[in-house]
C-alpha positions as a Markdown table, in Angstrom:
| # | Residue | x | y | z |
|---|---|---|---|---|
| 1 | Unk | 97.3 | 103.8 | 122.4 |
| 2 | Unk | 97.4 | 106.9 | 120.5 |
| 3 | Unk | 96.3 | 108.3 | 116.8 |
| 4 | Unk | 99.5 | 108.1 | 114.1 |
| 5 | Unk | 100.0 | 111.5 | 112.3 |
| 6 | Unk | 101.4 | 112.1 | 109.1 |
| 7 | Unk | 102.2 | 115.6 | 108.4 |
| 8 | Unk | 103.3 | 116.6 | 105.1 |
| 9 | Unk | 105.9 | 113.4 | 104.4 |
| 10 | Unk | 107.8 | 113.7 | 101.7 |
| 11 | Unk | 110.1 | 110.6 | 100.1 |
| 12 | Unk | 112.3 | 111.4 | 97.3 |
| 13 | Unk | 115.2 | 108.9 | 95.6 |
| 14 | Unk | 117.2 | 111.2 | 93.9 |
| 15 | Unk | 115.0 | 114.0 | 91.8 |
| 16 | Unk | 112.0 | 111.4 | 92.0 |
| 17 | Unk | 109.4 | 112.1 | 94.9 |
| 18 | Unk | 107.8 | 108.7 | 95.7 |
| 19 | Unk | 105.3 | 110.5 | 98.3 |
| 20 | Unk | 105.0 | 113.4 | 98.4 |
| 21 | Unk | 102.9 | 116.2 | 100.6 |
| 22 | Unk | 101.3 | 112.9 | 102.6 |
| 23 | Unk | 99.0 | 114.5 | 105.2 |
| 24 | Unk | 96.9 | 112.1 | 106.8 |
| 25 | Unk | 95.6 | 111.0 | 110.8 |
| 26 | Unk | 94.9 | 107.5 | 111.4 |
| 27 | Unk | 92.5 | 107.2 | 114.4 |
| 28 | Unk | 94.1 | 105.4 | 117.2 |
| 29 | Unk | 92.7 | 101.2 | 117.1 |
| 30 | Unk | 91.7 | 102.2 | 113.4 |
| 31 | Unk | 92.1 | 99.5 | 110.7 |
| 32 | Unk | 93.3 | 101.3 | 108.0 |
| 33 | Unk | 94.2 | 100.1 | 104.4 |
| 34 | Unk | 96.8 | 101.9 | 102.3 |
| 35 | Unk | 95.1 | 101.6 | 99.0 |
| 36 | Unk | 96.4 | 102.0 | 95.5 |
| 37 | Unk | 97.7 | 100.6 | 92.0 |
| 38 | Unk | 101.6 | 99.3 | 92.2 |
| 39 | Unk | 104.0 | 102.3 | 91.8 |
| 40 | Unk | 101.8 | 104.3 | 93.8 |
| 41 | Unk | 103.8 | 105.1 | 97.0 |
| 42 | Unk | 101.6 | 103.1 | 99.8 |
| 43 | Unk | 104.5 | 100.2 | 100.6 |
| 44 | Unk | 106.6 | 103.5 | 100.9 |
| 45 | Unk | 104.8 | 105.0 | 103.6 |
| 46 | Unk | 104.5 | 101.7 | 105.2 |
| 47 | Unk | 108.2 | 101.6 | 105.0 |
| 48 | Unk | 108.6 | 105.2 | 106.9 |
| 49 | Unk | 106.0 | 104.3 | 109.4 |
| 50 | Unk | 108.4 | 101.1 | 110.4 |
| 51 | Unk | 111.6 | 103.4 | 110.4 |
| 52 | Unk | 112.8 | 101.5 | 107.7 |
| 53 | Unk | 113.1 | 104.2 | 105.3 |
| 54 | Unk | 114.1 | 108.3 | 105.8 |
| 55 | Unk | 112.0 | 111.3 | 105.5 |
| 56 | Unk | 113.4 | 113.6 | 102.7 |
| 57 | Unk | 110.6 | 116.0 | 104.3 |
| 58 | Unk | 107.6 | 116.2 | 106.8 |
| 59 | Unk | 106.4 | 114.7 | 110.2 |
| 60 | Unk | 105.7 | 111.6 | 111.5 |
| 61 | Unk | 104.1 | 111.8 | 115.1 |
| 62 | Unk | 102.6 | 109.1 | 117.3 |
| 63 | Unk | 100.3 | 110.4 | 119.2 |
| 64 | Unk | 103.0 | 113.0 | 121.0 |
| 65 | Unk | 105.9 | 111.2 | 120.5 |
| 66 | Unk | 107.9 | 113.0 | 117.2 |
| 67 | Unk | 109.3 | 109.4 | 115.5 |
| 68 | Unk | 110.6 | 110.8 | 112.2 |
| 69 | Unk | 111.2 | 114.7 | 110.3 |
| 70 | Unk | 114.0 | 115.9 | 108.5 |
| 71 | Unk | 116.6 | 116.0 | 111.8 |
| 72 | Unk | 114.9 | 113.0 | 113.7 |
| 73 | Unk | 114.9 | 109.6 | 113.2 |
| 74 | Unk | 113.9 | 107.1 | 115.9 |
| 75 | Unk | 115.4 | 103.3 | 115.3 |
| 76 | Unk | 112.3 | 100.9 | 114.4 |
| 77 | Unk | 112.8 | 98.6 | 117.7 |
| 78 | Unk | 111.8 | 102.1 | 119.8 |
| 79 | Unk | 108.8 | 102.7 | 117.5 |
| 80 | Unk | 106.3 | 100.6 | 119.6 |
| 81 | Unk | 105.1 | 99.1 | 116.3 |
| 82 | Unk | 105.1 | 95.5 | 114.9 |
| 83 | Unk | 105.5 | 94.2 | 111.4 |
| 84 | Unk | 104.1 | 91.5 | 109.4 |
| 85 | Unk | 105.6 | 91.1 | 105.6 |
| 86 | Unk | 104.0 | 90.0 | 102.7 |
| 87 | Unk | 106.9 | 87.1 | 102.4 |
| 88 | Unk | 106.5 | 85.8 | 106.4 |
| 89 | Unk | 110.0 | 86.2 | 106.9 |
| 90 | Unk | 110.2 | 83.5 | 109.3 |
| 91 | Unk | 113.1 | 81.9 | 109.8 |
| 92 | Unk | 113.6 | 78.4 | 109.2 |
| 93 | Unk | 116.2 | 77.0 | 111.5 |
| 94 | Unk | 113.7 | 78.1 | 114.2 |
| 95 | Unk | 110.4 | 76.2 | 115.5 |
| 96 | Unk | 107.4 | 78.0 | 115.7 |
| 97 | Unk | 107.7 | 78.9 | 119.3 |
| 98 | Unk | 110.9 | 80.1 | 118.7 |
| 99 | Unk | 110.0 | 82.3 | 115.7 |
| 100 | Unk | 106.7 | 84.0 | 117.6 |
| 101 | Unk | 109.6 | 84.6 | 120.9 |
| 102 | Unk | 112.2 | 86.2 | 118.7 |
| 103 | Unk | 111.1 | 89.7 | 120.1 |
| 104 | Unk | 111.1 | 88.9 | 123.5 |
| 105 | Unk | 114.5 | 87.4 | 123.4 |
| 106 | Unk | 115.9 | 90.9 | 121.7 |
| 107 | Unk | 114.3 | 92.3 | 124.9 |
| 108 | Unk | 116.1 | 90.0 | 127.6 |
| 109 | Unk | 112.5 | 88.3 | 128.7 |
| 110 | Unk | 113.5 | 85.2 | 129.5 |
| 111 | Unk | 112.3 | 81.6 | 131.1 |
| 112 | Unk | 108.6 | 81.2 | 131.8 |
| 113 | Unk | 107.3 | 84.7 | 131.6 |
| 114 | Unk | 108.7 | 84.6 | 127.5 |
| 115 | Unk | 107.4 | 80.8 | 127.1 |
| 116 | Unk | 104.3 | 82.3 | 128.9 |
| 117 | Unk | 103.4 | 85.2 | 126.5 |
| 118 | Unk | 104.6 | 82.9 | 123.8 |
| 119 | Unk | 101.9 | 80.7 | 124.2 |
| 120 | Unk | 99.6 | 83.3 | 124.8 |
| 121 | Unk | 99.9 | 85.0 | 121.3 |
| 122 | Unk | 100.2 | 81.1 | 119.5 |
| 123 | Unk | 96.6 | 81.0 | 121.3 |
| 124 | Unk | 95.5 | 84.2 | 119.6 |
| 125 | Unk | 96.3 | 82.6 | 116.0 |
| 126 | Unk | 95.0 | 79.3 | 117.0 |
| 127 | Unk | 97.8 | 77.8 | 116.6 |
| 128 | Unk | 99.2 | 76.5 | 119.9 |
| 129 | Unk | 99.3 | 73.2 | 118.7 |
| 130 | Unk | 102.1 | 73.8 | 116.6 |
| 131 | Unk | 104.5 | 75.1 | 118.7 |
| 132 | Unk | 107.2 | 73.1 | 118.3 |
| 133 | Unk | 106.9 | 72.4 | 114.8 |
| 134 | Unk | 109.3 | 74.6 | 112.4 |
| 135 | Unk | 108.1 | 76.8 | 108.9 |
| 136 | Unk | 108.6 | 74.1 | 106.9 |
| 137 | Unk | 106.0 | 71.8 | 108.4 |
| 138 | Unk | 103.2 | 75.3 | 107.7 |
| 139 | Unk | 100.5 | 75.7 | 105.5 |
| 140 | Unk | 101.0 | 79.3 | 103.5 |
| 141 | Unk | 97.9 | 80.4 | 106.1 |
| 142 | Unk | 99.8 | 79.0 | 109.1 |
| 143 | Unk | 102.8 | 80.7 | 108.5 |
| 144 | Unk | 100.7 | 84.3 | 108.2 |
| 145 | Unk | 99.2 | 83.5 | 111.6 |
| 146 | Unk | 102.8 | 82.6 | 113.0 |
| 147 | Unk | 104.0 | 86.2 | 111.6 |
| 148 | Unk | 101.2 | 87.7 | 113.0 |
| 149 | Unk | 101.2 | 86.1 | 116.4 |
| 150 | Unk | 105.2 | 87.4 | 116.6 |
| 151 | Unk | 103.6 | 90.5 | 115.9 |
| 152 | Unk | 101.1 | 90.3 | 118.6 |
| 153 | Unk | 103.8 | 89.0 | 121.4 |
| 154 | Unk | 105.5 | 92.4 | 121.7 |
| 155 | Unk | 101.9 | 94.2 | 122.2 |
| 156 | Unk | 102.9 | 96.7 | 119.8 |
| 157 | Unk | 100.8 | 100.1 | 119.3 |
| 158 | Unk | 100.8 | 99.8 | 115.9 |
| 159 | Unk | 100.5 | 96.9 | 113.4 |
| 160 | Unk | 101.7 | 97.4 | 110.2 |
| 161 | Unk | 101.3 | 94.8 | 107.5 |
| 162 | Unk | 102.6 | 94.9 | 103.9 |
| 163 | Unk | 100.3 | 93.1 | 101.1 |
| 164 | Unk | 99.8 | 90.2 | 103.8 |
| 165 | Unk | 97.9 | 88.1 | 101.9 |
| 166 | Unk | 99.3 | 88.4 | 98.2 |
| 167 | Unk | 100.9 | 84.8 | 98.3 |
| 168 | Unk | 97.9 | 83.0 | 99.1 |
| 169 | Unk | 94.9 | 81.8 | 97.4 |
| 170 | Unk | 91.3 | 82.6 | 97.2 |
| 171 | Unk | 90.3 | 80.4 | 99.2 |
| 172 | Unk | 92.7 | 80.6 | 101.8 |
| 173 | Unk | 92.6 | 84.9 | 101.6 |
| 174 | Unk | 89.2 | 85.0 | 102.6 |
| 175 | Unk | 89.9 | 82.9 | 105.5 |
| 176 | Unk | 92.7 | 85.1 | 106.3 |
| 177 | Unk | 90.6 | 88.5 | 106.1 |
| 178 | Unk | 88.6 | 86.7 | 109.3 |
| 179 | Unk | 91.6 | 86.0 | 111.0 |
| 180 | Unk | 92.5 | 89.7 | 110.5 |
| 181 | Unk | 89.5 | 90.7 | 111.5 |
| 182 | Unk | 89.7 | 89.0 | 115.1 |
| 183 | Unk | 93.5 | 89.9 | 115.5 |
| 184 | Unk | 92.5 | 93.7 | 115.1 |
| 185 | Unk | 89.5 | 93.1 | 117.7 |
| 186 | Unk | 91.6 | 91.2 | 120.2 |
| 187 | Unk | 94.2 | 93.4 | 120.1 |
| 188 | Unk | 92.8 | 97.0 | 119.9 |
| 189 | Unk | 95.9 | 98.2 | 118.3 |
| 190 | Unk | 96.4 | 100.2 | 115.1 |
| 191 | Unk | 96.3 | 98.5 | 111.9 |
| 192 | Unk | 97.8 | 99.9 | 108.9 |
| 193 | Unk | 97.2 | 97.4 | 105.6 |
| 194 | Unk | 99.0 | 97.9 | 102.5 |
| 195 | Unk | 97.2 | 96.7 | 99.2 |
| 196 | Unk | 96.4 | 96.7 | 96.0 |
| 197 | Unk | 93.1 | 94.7 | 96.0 |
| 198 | Unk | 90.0 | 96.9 | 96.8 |
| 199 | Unk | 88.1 | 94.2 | 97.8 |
| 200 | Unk | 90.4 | 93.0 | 100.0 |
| 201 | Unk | 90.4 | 97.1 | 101.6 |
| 202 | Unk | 87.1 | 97.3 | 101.2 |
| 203 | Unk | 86.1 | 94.1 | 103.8 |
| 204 | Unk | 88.5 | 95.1 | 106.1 |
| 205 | Unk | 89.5 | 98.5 | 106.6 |
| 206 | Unk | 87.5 | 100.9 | 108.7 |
| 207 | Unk | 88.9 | 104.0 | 106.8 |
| 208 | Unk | 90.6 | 104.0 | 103.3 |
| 209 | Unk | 93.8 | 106.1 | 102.2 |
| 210 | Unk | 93.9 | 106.1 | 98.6 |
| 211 | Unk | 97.0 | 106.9 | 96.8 |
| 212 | Unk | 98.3 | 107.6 | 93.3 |
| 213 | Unk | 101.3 | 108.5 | 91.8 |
| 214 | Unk | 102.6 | 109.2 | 95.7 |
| 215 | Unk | 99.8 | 111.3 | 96.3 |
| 216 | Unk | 96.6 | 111.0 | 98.8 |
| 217 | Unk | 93.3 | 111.3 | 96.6 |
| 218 | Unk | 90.9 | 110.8 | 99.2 |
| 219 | Unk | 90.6 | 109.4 | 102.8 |
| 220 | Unk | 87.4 | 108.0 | 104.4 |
| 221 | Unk | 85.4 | 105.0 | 105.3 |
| 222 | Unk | 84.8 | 102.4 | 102.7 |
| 223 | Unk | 81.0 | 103.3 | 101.7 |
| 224 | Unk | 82.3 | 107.1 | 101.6 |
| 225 | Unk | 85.0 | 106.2 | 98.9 |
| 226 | Unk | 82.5 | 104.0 | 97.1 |
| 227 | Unk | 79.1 | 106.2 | 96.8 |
| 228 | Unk | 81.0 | 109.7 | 96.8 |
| 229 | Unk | 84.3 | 109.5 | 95.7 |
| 230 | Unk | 85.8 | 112.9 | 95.2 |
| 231 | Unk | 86.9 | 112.7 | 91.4 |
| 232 | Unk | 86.8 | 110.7 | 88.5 |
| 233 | Unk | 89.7 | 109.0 | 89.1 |
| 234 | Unk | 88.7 | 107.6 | 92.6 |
| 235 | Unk | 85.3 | 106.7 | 91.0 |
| 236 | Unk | 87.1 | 104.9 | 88.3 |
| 237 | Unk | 89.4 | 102.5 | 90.8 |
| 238 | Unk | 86.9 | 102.1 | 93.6 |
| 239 | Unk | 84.2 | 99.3 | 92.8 |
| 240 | Unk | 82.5 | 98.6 | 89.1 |
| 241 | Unk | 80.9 | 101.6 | 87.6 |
| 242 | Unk | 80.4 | 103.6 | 84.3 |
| 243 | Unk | 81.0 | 107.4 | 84.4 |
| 244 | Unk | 79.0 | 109.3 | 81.9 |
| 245 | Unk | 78.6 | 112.9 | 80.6 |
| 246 | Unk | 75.2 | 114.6 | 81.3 |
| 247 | Unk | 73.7 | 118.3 | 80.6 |
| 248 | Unk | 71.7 | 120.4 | 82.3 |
| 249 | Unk | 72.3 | 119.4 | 86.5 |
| 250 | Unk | 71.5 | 121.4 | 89.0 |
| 251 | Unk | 74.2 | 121.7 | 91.9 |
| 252 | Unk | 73.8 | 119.1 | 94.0 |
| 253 | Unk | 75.7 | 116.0 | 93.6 |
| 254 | Unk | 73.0 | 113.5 | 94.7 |
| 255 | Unk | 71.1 | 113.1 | 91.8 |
| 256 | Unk | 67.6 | 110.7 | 91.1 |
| 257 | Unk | 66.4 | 109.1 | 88.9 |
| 258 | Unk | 64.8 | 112.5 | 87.1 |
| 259 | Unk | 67.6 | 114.4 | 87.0 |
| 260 | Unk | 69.6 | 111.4 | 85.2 |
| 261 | Unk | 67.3 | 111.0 | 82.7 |
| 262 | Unk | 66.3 | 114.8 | 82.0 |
| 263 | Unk | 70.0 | 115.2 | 81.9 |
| 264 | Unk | 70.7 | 112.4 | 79.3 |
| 265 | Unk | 67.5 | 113.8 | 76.9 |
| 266 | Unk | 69.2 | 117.3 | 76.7 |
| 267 | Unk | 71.8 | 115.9 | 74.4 |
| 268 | Unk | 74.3 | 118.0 | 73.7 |
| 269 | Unk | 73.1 | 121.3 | 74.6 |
| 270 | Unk | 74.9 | 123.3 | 77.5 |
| 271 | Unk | 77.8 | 122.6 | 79.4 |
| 272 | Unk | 78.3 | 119.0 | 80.6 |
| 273 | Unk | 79.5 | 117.3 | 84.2 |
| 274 | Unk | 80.8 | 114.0 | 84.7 |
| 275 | Unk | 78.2 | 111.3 | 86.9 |
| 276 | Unk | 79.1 | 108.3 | 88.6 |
| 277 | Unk | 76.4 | 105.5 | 87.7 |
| 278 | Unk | 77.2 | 102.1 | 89.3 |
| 279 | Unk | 75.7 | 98.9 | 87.9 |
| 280 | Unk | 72.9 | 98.4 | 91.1 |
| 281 | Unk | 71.4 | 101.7 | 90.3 |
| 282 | Unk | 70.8 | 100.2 | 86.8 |
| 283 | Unk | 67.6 | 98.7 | 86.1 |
| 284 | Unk | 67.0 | 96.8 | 83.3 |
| 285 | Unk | 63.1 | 97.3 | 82.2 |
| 286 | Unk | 61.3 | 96.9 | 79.2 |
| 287 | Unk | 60.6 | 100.7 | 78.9 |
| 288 | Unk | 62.8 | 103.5 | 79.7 |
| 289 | Unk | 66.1 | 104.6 | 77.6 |
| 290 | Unk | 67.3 | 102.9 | 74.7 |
| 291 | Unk | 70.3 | 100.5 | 74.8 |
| 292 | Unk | 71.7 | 97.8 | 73.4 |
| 293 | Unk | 73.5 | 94.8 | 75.3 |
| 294 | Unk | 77.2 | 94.5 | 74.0 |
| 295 | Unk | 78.3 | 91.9 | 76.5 |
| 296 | Unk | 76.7 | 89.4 | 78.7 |
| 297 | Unk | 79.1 | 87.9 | 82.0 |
| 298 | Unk | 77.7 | 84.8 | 84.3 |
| 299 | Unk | 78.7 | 85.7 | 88.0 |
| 300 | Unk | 77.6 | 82.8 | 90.0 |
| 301 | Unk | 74.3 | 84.5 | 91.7 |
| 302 | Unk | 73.5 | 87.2 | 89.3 |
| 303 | Unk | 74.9 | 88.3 | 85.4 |
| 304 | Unk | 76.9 | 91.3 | 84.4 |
| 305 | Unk | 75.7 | 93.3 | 81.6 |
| 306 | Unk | 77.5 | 95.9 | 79.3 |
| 307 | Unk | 74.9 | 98.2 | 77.6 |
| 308 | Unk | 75.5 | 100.9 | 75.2 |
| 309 | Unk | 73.2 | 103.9 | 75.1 |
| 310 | Unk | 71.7 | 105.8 | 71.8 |
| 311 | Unk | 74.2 | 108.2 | 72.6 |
| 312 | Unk | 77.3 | 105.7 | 72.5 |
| 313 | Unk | 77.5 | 106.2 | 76.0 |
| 314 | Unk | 78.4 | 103.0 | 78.1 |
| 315 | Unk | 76.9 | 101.5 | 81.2 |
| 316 | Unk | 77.5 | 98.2 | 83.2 |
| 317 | Unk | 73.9 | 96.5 | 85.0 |
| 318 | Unk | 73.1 | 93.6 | 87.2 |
| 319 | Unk | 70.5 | 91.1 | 86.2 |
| 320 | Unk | 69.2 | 88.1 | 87.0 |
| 321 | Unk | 69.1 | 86.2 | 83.9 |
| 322 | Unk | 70.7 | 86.2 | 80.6 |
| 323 | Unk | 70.1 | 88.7 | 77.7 |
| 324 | Unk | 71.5 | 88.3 | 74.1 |
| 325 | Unk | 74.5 | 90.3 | 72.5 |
| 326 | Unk | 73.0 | 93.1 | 70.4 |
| 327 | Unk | 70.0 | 92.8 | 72.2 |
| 328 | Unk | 67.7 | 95.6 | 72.2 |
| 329 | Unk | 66.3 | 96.6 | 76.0 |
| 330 | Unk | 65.3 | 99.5 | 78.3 |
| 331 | Unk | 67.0 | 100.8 | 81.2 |
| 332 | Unk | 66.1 | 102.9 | 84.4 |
| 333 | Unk | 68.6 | 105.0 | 85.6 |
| 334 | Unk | 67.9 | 104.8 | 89.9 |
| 335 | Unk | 70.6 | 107.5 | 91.2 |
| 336 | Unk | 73.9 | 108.6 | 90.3 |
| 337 | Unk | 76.8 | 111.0 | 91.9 |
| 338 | Unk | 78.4 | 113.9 | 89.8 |
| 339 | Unk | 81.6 | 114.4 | 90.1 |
| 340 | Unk | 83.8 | 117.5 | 91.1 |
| 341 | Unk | 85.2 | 119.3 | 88.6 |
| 342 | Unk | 89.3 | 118.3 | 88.1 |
């Protein structure tokens, strides 16, 4: 195993850069999520990890071993990395034990020892069972394990998965994120996850990559991104939150329950910085600061509320039972992190 380093990749089609200036090391046996709106370059850099797409500029290195730059590009079957699409891409004609050996059969392993490690990665994905049954026969979960256990049977270094579990449902994604979970702790190898779905990221992924606009906005582990994101954009895509505009904070970006409410009763006056609040560090009390409730949203174990301030300023709450629209309540502000200047 060895760490996968991206050094200043740059994709362009045409005048358009689609990633652009990408400098990021993924630790080797990492699970790492690509994370980002649609448009935003991460199924691209999947793409150039695989070898399926040129470098217009940059470095891609595993450990050592140069894969990609401007001059060299190494083939995907010598990349020592598996695979698995978000549409299965299994074919149909085949059973399932012939779909999980394709790989081996493109390397000549033949007889018993392919039938052996066959069986071996069908075992991984529970699945053995259904070795002789073809795509058709598959649950939308079954046929991600079968892509996943063809993955597995060529031992790859690096995994690399493209919005695995867009096509499924709720139920059956959740169900899927374990299964992921004990592929990437069987396995040891890297795992690089493109998505959309912070949640999904968030339960998963050991470190974070978020993108925008083909650009890297911050890298870290998932409480990193979530309690100190590095701008207000971050702050605004990661988890449920209100930023709001305070006066009169000292440096530090850690900031209690004094300094949030000092900084909210100097109105106006001075210069004004940009806090992160999210709703669990918003208690709803019968004293404190004004606000009014403008919206009210059941959650199963607990109720979303949106609360306006005196100041118009907006922030979201948990609570554990109802309150009414245009209700008048108090509100304790528990900790908050300001935000760098853009």
């Amino acid at each position: 195993m060895a760490e996968l380093k991206l050094e200043g990749l740059c994709k362009a089609f045409g005048s358009q850069f689609v990633v652009r200036d990408l400098d990021l090391t993924i630790p080797e046996g990492a699970f790492t999520a690509l994370l980002g709106p649609s448009g935003c370059g991460k199924t691209t850099t999947l793409r150039i990890l695989a070898g399926l797409e040129h470098l217009s500029s940059g470095r891609l290195l595993l450990g050592e071993r140069l894969l990609a730059d401007a001059r060299v590009h190494m083939p995907p079957e010598t990349r020592d990395m598996g695979m698995v699409f978000q549409s299965y891409a299994l074919w149909p004609h085949m059973t399932v034990a012939e779909n999980v050996g394709y790989p081996l059969k493109l390397r000549k392993v033949q007889g018993a020892a392919r039938q052996k490690q066959v069986m071996e990665a069908l075992e991984v994905v529970e699945l053995a069972a259904y070795a002789g049954r073809s795509p058709q026969e598959l649950s939308g979960g079954q046929r991600q394990r079968v892509a996943l256990a063809r993955c597995l049977v060529s031992e790859p270094q690096v995994v690399l998965l493209d919005e695995p579990l867009a096509n499924l449902d709720r139920h059956l994604r959740a169900t899927m994120e374990q299964t992921f979970r004990d592929f990437h702790r069987r396995t040891g190898a890297t795992f690089v996850y493109v998505t959309h779905d912070q949640a999904e990221a968030m339960a998963l992924a050991s470190h974070i990559a978020v993108m925008n606009n083909g650009e890297l906005m911050q890298w870290g582990a998932p409480q990193t991104l979530y309690q100190h994101p590095d701008n207000a954009w971050v702050a605004g895509f990661i988890g449920k939150g209100n930023i709001v505009s305070l006066a009169g904070l000292a440096d530090e970006q850690d900031l209690d329950s004094i300094q949030l409410h000092n900084g909210l009763a100097c109105g106006h006056n001075g210069p004004r910085q940009q806090v992160l609040i999210r709703p669990e560090h918003v208690q709803v009390t019968d004293n404190g600061l004004a606000a009014t409730v403008e919206s009210c949203i059941f959650q199963g174990e607990r109720y979303l509320l949106a609360l306006r301030l005196q100041d118009g300023q907006t922030l979201s709450a948990f609570h554990h039972s109802p309150l009414r629209e245009q209700q008048c309540t108090g509100v304790r502000l528990l900790q908050g992190w300001r935000l760098e200047a853009a």
